[in-house]
Every structure is written in structure tokens, then in C-alpha cells.
TITI-247652 format. One record per residue (C-alpha): residue number from 1; x, y negated, z negated. Coordinates in nm, 4 decimals. Layout:
! TITI-247652
R    k        c1        c2        c3
R  NUM         X         Y         Z
...
! end
This chain:
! TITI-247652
R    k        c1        c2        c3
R    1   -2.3688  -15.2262  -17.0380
R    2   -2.1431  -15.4959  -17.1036
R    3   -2.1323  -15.5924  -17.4952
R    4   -2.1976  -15.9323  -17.4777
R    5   -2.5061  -15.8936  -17.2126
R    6   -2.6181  -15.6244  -17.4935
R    7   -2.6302  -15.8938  -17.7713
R    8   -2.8002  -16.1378  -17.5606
R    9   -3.0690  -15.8815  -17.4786
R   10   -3.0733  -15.8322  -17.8701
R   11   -3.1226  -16.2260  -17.8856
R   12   -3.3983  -16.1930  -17.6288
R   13   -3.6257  -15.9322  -17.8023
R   14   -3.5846  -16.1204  -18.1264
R   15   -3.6721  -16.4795  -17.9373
R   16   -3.9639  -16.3487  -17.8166
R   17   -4.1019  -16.1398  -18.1269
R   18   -4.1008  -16.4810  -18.3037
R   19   -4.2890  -16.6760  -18.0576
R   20   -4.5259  -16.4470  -18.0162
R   21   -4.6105  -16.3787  -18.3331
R   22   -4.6246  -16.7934  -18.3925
R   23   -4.8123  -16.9459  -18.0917
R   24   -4.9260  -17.2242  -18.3001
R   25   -4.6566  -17.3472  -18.4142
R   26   -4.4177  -17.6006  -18.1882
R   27   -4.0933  -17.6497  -18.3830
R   28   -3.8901  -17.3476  -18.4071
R   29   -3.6024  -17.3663  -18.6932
R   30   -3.3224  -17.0745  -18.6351
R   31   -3.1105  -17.0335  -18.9580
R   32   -2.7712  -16.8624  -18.9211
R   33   -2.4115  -16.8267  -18.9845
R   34   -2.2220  -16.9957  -18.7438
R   35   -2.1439  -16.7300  -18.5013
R   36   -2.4724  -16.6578  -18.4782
R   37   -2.6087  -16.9581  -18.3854
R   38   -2.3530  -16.9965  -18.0845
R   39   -2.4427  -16.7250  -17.9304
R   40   -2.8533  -16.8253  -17.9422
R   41   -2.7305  -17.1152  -17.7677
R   42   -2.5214  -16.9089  -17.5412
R   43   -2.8558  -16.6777  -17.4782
R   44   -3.0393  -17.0565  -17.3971
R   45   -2.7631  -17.1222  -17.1408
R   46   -2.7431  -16.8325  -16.9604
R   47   -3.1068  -16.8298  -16.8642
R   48   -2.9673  -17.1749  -16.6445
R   49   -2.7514  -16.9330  -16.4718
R   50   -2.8615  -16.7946  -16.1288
R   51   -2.8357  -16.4597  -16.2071
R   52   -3.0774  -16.4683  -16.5166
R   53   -3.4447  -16.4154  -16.4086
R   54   -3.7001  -16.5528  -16.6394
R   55   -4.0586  -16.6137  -16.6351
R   56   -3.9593  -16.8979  -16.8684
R   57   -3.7763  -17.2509  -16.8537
R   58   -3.4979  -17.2847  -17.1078
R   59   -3.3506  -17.5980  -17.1600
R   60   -3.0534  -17.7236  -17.3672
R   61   -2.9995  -18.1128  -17.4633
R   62   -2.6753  -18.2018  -17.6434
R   63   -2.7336  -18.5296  -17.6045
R   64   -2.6797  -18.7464  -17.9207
R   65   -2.9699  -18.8791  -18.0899
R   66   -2.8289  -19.2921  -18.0839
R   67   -3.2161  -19.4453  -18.0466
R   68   -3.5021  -19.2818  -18.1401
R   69   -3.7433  -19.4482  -17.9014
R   70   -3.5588  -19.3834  -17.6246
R   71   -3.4315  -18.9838  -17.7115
R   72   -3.6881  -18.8124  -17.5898
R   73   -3.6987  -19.0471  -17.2409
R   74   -3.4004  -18.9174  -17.1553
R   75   -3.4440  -18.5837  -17.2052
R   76   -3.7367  -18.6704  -16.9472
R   77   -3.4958  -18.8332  -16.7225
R   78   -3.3116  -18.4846  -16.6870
R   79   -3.5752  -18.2815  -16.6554
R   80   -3.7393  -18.4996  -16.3969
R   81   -3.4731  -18.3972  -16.1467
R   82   -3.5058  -18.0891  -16.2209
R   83   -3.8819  -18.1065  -16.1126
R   84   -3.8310  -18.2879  -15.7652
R   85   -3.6068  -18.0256  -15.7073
R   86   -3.8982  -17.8067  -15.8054
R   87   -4.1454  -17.9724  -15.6204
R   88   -3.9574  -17.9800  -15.2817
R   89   -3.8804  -17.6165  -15.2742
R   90   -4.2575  -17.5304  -15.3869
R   91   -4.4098  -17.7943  -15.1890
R   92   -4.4744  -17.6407  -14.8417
R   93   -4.6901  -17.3536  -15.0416
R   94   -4.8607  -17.5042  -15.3520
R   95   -4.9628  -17.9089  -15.3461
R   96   -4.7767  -18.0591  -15.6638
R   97   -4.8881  -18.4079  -15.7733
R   98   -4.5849  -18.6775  -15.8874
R   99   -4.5008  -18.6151  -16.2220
R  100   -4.5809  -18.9092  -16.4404
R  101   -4.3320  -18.9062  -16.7638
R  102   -4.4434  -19.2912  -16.7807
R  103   -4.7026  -19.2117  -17.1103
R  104   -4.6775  -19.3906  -17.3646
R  105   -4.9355  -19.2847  -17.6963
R  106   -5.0564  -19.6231  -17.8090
R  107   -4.9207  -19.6993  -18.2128
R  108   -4.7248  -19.9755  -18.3676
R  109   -4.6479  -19.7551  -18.6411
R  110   -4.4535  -19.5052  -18.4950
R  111   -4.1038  -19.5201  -18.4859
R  112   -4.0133  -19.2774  -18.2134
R  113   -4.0639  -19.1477  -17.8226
R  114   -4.1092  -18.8059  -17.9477
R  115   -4.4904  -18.8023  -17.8941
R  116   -4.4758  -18.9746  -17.5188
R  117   -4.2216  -18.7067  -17.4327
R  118   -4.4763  -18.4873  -17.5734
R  119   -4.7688  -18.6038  -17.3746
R  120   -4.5532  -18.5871  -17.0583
R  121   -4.4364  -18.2008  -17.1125
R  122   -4.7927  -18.0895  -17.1032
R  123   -4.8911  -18.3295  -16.8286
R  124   -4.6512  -18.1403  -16.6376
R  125   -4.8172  -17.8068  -16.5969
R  126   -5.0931  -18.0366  -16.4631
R  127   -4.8233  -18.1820  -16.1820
R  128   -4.6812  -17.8310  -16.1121
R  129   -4.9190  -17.5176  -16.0917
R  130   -4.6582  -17.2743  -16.0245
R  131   -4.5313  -17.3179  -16.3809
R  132   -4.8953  -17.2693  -16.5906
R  133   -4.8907  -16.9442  -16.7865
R  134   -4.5388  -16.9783  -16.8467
R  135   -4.3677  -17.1368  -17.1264
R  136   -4.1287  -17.4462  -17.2041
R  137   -3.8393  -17.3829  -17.4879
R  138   -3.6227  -17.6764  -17.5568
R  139   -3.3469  -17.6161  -17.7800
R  140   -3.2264  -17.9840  -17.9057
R  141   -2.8348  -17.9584  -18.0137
R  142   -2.7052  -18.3301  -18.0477
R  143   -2.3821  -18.3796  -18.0453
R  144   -2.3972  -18.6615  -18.2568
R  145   -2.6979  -18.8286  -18.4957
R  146   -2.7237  -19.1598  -18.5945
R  147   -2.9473  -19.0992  -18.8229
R  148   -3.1150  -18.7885  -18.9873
R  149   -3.4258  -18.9320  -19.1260
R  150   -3.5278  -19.0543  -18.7982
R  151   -3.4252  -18.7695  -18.6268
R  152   -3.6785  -18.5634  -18.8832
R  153   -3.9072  -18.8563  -18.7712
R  154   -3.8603  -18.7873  -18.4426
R  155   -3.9345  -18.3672  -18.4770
R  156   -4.2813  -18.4944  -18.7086
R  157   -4.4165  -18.6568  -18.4432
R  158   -4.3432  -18.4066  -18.2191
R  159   -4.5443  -18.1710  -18.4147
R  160   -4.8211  -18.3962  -18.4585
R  161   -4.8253  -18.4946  -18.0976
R  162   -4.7831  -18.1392  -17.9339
R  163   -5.1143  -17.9370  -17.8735
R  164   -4.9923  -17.6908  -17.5928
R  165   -4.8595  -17.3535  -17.7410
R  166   -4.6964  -17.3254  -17.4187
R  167   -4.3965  -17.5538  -17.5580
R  168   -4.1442  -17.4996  -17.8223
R  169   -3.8524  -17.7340  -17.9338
R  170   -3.6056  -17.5348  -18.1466
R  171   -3.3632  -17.6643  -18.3692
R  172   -3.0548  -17.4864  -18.5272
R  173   -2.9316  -17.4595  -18.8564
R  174   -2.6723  -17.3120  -19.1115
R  175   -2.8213  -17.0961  -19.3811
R  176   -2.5996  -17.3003  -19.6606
R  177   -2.5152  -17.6733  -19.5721
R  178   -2.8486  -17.7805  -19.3742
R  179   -2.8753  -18.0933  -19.2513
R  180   -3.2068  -18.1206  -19.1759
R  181   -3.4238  -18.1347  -19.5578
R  182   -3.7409  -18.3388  -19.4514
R  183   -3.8767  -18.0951  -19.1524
R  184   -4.2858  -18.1300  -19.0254
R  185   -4.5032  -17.8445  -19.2241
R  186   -4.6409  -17.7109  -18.8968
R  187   -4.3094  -17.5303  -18.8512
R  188   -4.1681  -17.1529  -18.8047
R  189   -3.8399  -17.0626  -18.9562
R  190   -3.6760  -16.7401  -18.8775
R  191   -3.3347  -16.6051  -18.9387
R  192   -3.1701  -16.4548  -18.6121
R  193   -3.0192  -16.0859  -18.7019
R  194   -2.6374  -16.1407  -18.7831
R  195   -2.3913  -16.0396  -18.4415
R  196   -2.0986  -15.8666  -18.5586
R  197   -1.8697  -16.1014  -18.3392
R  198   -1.5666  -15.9195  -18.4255
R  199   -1.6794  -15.5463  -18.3085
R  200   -1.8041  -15.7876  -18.0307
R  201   -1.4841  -15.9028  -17.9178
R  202   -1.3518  -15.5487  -17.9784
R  203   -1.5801  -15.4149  -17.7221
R  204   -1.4937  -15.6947  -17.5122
R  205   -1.1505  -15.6109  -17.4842
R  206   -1.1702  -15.2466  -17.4180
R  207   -1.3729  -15.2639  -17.1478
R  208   -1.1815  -15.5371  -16.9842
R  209   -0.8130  -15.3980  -17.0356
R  210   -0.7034  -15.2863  -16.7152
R  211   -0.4376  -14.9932  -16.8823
R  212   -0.5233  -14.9117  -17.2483
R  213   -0.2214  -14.7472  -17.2741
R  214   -0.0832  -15.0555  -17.1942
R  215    0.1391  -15.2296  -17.5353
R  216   -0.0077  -15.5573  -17.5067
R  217   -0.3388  -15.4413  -17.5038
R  218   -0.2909  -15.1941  -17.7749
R  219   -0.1556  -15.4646  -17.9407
R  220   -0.5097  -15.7091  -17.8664
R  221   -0.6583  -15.4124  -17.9857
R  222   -0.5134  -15.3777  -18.3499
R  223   -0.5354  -15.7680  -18.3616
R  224   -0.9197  -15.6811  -18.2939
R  225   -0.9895  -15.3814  -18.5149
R  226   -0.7684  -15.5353  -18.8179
R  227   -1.0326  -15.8149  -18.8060
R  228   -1.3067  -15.5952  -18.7965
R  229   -1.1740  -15.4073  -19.1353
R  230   -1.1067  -15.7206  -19.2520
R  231   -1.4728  -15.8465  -19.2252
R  232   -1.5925  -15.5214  -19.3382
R  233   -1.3296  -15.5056  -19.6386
R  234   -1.2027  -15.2277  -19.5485
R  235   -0.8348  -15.3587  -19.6627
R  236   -0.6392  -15.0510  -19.6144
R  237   -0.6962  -14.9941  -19.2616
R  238   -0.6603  -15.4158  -19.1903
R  239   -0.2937  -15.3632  -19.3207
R  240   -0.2612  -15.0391  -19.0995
R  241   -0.3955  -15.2266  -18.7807
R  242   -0.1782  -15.4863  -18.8287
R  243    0.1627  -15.3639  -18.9129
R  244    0.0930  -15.1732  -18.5794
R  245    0.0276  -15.5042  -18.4361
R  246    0.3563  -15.6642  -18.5658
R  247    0.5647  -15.3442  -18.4251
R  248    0.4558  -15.3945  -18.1119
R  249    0.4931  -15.8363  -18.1405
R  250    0.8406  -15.7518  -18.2405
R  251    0.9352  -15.5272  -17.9463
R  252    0.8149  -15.7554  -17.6592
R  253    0.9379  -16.0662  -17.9038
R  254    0.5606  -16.2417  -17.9270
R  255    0.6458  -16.4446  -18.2026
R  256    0.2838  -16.6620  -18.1741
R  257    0.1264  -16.3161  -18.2334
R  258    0.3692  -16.1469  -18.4867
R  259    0.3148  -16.4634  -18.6878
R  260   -0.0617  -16.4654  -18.6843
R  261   -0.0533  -16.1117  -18.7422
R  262    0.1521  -16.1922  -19.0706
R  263   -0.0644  -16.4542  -19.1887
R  264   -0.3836  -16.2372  -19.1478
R  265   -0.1835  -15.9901  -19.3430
R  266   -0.1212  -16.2249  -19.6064
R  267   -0.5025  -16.3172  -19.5765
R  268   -0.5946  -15.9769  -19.6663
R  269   -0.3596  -15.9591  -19.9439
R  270   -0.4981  -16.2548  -20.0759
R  271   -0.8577  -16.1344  -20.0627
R  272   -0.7546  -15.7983  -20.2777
R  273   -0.6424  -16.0899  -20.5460
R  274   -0.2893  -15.9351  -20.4857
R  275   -0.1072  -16.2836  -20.4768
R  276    0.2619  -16.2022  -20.4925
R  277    0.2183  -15.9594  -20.2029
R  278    0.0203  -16.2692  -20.0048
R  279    0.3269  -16.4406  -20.1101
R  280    0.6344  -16.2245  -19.9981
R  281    0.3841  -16.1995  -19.6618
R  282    0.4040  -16.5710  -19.5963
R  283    0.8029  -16.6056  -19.7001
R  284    0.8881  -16.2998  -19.4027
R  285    0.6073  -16.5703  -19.1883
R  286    0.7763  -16.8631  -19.2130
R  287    1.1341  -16.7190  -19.1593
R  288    1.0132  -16.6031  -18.7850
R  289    0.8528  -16.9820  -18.7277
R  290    1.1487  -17.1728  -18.6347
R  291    1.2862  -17.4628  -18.7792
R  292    1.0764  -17.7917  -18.5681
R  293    0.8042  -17.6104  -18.3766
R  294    0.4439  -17.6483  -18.3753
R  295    0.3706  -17.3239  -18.5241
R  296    0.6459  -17.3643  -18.7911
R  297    0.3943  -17.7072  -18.8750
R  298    0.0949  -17.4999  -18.8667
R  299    0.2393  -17.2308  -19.0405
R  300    0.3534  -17.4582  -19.3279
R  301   -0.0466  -17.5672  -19.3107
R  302   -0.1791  -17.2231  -19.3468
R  303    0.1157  -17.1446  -19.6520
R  304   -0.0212  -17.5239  -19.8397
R  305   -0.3511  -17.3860  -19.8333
R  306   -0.2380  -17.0649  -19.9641
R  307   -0.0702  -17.2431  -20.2594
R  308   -0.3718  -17.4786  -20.3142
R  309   -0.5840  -17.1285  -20.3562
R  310   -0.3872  -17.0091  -20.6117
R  311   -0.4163  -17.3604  -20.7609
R  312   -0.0146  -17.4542  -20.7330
R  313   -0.0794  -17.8005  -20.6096
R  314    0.2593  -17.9188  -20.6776
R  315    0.4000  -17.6663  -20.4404
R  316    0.1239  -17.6912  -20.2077
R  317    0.1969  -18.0952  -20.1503
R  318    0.5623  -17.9676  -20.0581
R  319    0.4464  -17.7192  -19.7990
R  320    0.2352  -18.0089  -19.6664
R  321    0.5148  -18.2641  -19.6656
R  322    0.7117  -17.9763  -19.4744
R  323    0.4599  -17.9905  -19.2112
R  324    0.4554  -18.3511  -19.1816
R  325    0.8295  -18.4075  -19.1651
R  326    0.7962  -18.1434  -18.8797
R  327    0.5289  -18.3216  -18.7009
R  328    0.7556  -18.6123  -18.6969
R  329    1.0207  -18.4759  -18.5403
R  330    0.8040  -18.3186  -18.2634
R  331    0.6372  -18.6090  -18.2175
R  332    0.2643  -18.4639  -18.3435
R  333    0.0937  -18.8017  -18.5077
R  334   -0.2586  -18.5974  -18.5515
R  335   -0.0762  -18.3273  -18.7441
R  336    0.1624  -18.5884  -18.9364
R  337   -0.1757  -18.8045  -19.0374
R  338   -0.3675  -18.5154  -19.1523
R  339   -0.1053  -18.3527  -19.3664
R  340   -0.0510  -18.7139  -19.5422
R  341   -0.4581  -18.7134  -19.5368
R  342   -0.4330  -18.4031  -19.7448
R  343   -0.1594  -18.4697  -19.9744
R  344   -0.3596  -18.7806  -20.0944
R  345   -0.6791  -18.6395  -20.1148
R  346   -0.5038  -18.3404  -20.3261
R  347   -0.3862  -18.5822  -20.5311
R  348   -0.7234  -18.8075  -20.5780
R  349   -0.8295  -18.8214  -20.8929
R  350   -0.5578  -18.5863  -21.0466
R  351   -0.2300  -18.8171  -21.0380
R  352   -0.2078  -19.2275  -21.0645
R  353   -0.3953  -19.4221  -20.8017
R  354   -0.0755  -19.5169  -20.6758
R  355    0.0279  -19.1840  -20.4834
R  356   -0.2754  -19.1696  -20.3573
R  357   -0.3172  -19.5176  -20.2396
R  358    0.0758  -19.4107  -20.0468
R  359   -0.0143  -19.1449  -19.9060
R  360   -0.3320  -19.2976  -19.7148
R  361   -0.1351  -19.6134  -19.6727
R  362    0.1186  -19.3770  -19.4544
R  363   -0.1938  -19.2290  -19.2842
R  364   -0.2797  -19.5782  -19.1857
R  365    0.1009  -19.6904  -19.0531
R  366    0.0722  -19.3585  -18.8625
R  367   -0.2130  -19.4577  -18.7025
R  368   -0.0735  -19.7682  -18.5879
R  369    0.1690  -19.5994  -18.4187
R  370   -0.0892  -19.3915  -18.1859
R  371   -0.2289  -19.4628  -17.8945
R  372   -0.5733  -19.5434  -17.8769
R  373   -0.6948  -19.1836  -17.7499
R  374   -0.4783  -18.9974  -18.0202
R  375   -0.6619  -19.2688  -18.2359
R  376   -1.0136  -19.1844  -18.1670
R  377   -0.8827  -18.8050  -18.1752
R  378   -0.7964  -18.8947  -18.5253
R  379   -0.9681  -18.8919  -18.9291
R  380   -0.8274  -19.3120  -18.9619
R  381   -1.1933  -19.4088  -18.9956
R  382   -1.2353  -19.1263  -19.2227
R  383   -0.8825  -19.2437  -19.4324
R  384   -0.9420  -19.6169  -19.3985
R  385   -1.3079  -19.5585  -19.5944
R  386   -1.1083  -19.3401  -19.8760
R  387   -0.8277  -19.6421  -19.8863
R  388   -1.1194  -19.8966  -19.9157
R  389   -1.2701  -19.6766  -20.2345
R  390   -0.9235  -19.7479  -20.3971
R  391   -0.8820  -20.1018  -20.3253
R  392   -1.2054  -20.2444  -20.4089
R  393   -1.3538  -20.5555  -20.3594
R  394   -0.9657  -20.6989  -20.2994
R  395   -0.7663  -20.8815  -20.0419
R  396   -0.5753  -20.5880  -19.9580
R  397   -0.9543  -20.4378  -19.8321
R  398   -1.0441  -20.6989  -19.6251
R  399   -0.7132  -20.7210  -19.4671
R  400   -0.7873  -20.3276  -19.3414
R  401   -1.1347  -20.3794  -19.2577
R  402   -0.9993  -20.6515  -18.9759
R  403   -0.7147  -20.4029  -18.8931
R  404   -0.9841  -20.1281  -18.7950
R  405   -1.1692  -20.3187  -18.6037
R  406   -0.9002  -20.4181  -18.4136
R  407   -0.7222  -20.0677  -18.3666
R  408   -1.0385  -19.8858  -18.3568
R  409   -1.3623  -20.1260  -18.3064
R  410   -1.6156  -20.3377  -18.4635
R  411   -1.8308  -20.0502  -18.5622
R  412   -1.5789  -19.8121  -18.6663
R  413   -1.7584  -19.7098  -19.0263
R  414   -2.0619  -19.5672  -18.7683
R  415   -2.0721  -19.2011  -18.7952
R  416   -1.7422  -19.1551  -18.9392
R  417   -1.7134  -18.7715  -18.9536
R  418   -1.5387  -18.5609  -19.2333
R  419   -1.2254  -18.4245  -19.0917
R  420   -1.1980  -18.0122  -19.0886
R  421   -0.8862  -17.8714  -19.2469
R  422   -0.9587  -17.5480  -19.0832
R  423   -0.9037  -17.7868  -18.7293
R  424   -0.5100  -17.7823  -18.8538
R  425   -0.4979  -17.3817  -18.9159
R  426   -0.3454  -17.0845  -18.6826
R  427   -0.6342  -16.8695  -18.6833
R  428   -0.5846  -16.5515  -18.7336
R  429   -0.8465  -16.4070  -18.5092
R  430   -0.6263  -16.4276  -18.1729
R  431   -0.6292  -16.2461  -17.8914
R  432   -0.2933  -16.1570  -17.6968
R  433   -0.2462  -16.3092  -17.3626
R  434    0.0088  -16.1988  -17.1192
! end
């Protein structure tokens, strides 16, 4: 059977073992690591495919939460299209009524739609017989919230408003980090059993290699299984897997892959606390990057990050600097802007106010620079608000707060988001392409 259909099936059995074993309850939390959780919503997805039979409906909405009064309408809105579609192809044999989502549960007091869209999900099996005696499961990912306590709001009314055991909203979340703290009582929380994404991919890739005697996908393959040591710290074998790997990268000249492979090397010799190893690994690394390419930037990245680990932050700030004078020259503002970003924020609160305040002031001219896509793409919001911390209540901070509004808009301190310094990294789990 193909691997990844076998981990969905795991998925399947464990989705189902937790709802029946909590009919009452109609918010479903699913705490994971991160790898986890995207493939239970890849397992959601795939029951939208045409191929997937299910007794069940399984729906997926992304959508950000922006207004809580109207969330739950929209989610309506989709799924009402869904049912004329419905309704035509069932109409000829079973009668279905029009589906009111039009309810509206009469209090002042409550801030949100959650409980009409509740009322309207069970008035549904009402509308449509074909779908009693099977169940509803509505896994809510926003892309975006506006707010978290009203998006708890907005799952507490659900709960208080949903009677049917036939429905289930689930939401998603990380076992360290959560977001959401202030979650309805009436809940079930389950962890989902751990997928070993790197045997996974392994699996993956033998079954799909057309010659396994072929060097490029021995070569995927040691990529793969030096991972899978990795994970499993089994460091001896990760460095046999990979100098295999960077044999074969050096024959058919794959310098993207001989390069990862090095830096996963150096990885592994960082995680057996062998530092001057990790060290000589990333010196051989960046002597195969190239003098102004993006990897050579990257790679620089990876080799700061290195040196902030082992807490040399004067070195680090050079490999940065290296990075950003490269992103110059290749004309990369994102890169250039984040490596600045860095460099000030390693800085913050260690060194003067004053190289701090330069670097984000050169994060800012960047910007300027941009255009306005790149700048959206971009942490400027994200540097303006640390730039604002250091200037106070000054001249200097007003003047930026009318320069962001006029690069980036008038509500450009909204849902600022935290850049991700691993968004700037070569990962080292790659696969080889031909």
C-alpha cells in the first residue's frame, strides 16, 4: 500500500476512536507537533477528493477569522453551494426542502455568529434526508485571527449552542506554544499518534524511483535515511549516509545537494556537542557556495546561526553582514532586510542603542527601496514596531509612523506577524531532483 495512504488510514482509525468514544462533546482540540498536524489536515482534505468514499462530510475552512459576527456566515455561504449541488443531484429521488442558513438565535449579549451557524448545521439534516445518520466534521484552520479572545468567544458559543452529536468543529494545536488558552469546558482533547515523516518520505521515495540502482536516487535515498538517523540519533550512521550522499553530489557536480548534505553534516556534529568538527564542516560548505549566489547568502545564514549557538555573536553578526552584502549584489531585498533585522535584534539589549537603532534604520531604507509586493512579502511592519520601541514618544517616531502608512497602509500595526528565521535557512531535509 502506498505509505502515505497507510498513515492516513492510521489518521482515520484514530479520528474515529475519538469521536466515538466522545459523542457529547462538539469541539474537538488535536494537539501535535507540527508534522503531525499537517497531515490531519491532509487526511480532512483528501476525503474532498473523488476518490475518497466516506459516509461522512469533511470540511476544511482557512478562512481568516476578521469579524466574528459574520465568520461563521460565511462558512455557511460555502457550504450552501455545496448543498444545491446536493440537492439537484438528490432531488429527482428524495424531496429536499430549501435550506434556510437565515437563523439568527435572539441575544444582545452575544458577540458572535457562532450559535446561528450552529442552529443552521442541524437544520440541515432537516432540509436534506439523505445526510441524517451521518456526521458533519469541520476542521476550522484560519489563516489569519484578528483576535484570539473572540475567536475563543466564538468556539464557546458554539459549544453552548450545538446540541446535535452529529457535528464536530475541530481545532488544531501545537503541544508547546498554544494559542488558544481560554477554550469552552465541554471540550475533548486528544493527542494524534506522532507520524514518523522522515521514514515517511523514505518510503515515499523507494517506491516511486523508477531505477534504484540509479545514482541520483541512491543519492535521495542517503539524503532520506541520514535524516531518519538523524531524528532517531543515531549519529554514526547520519555521517555514513551522508558522506555517501556527498560522493555521489560530487560526481554528477550537484552542488545545491552536496552543500545541504554538508550542512546537515555539520548539524549532526553540532548535536553530538562536537563544535570544532561542526566547524571545519561549515568552512569545506562555504568554500563549494560560490562567491554572490543565493545559496552562498543562505549558506552564510545557516553558518550565523551556527555561531549564534555556540554563543560567538561577534562572529555571528559578520556571517550575517556576509549574507547581506551578498543579497545586495544579487539584488535579494527580503534576504538583505532580514539579515540587517537579525543583526539588530542580536544586538538589542547587549550593545548601545545606537547599533541597534542602525541596523533597523537600514531595514527601513531597504524597504523603501522595494516594491510594494516584496514589501508586503516583508518583516517592515514587524522592524518599524522594534524601531518605534527605541525611539519613544519622539519626533523621529512619528515621522515613521506616517512613512508606514504611506509605504505600507493605514493599518499596518494590524496583525503584524513575527518573522521566522528558519524562513531564511537551506533546509537540510531535501530531496534530489533531476
Amino acid at each position: 500500500m502506498n505509505p502515505v495512504r497507510l498513515e492516513l488510514l492510521k489518521i482515520d482509525r484514530q479520528w474515529y476512536e475519538q469521536v466515538k468514544a466522545h459523542t457529547d462533546k462538539p469541539l474537538f482540540v488535536c494537539l501535535g507537533e507540527k508534522h503531525t498536524l499537517n497531515m490531519f489536515d491532509v487526511y480532512f482534505k483528501s476525503h474532498g477528493a473523488d476518490e475518497v468514499e466516506s459516509d461522512d462530510v469533511f470540511l476544511v475552512n482557512y478562512k481568516p477569522f476578521e469579524d466574528a459576527q459574520r465568520y461563521g456566515a460565511e462558512l455557511l455561504e460555502d457550504l450552501h453551494l455545496v448543498y444545491n449541488l446536493w440537492r439537484e443531484h438528490n432531488l429527482i429521488s428524495v424531496p429536499c426542502k430549501e435550506w434556510n442558513t437565515d437563523i439568527v438565535v435572539p441575544n444582545d449579549k452575544v458577540k458572535t455568529d457562532a450559535g446561528n451557524t450552529a442552529k443552521a448545521l442541524i437544520g440541515l439534516y432537516e432540509s436534506f434526508p439523505p445526510l441524517r445518520g451521518h456526521k458533519i466534521f469541520i476542521l476550522l484552520s484560519p489563516q489569519q485571527i484578528s483576535s484570539i479572545p473572540l475567536y475563543e468567544q466564538w468556539l464557546l458559543d458554539w459549544c453552548a449552542n450545538m446540541n446535535s452529536s452529529d457535528i464536530k468543529i475541530v481545532v488544531l494545536e501545537k503541544y508547546e506554544g498554544r494559542l488558544l488558552k481560554n477554550l469552552p469546558d465541554n471540550r475533548h482533547e486528544f493527542v494524534l499518534t506522532g507520524t514518523d515523516i522522515a521514514s515517511l518520505m523514505n518510503n515515499v521515495a523507494a517506491q516511486t524511483a523508477s531505477d534504484p540502482n540509479d545514482e541520483e536516487n541512491v543519492l535521495q535515498q542517503q539524503m532520506l535515511l541520514a535524516n531518519v538517523h538523524f531524528s532517531r540519533r543515531e549519529f554514526d550512521n547520519a555521517h555514513v549516509a551522508l558522506a555517501k550522499a556527498i560522493g555521489i553530489a560530487s560526481r554528477h557536480n550537484l552542488k545545491d545537494v552536496l552543500c545541504t548534505a554538508h550542512l546537515l553534516d555539520a548539524y549532526v556534529w553540532l548535536t553530538q556537542n562536537e563544535q570544532e568538527k561542526a566547524h571545519d564542516t561549515f568552512r569545506t560548505l562555504l568554500s563549494l557556495t560560490g562567491e554572490e549566489t543565493l545559496l552562498s547568502a543562505q549558506m552564510h545564514v545557516n553558518y550565523g546561526g551556527f555561531l549564534l549557538a555556540i554563543r560567538r555573536k561577534e562572529d555571528a553578526i559578520d556571517a550575517f553582514e556576509k549574507s547581506a552584502e551578498i543579497a545586495k549584489n544579487i539584488k535579494n531585498p527580503l534576504l538583505e532586510m532580514e539579515c540587517y533585522r537579525i543583526m539588530g535584534q542580536i544586538q538589542d539589549g547587549t550593545f548601545t542603542d545606537s547599533q541597534t537603532i542602525a541596523y533597523y534604520e537600514k531595514c527601513i531604507e531597504i524597504g523603501m527601496t522595494m516594491n510594494n509586493e516584496e514589501r508586503q512579502q516583508s518583516s517592515l511592519a514587524y522592524i518599524a514596531t522594534l524601531l518605534l520601541k527605541k525611539y519613544g514618544n519622539s519626533k523621529k517616531a512619528e515621522e515613521l509612523c506616517k512613512q508606514m502608512e504611506q509605504y505600507l497602509d493605514a493599518d499596518w500595526q494590524t496583525n503584524i506577524q513575527v518573522p521566522n528565521m528558519d524562513d531564511l535557512y537551506h533546509s537540510p531535509l531535501t530531496s534530489v531532483s533531476s
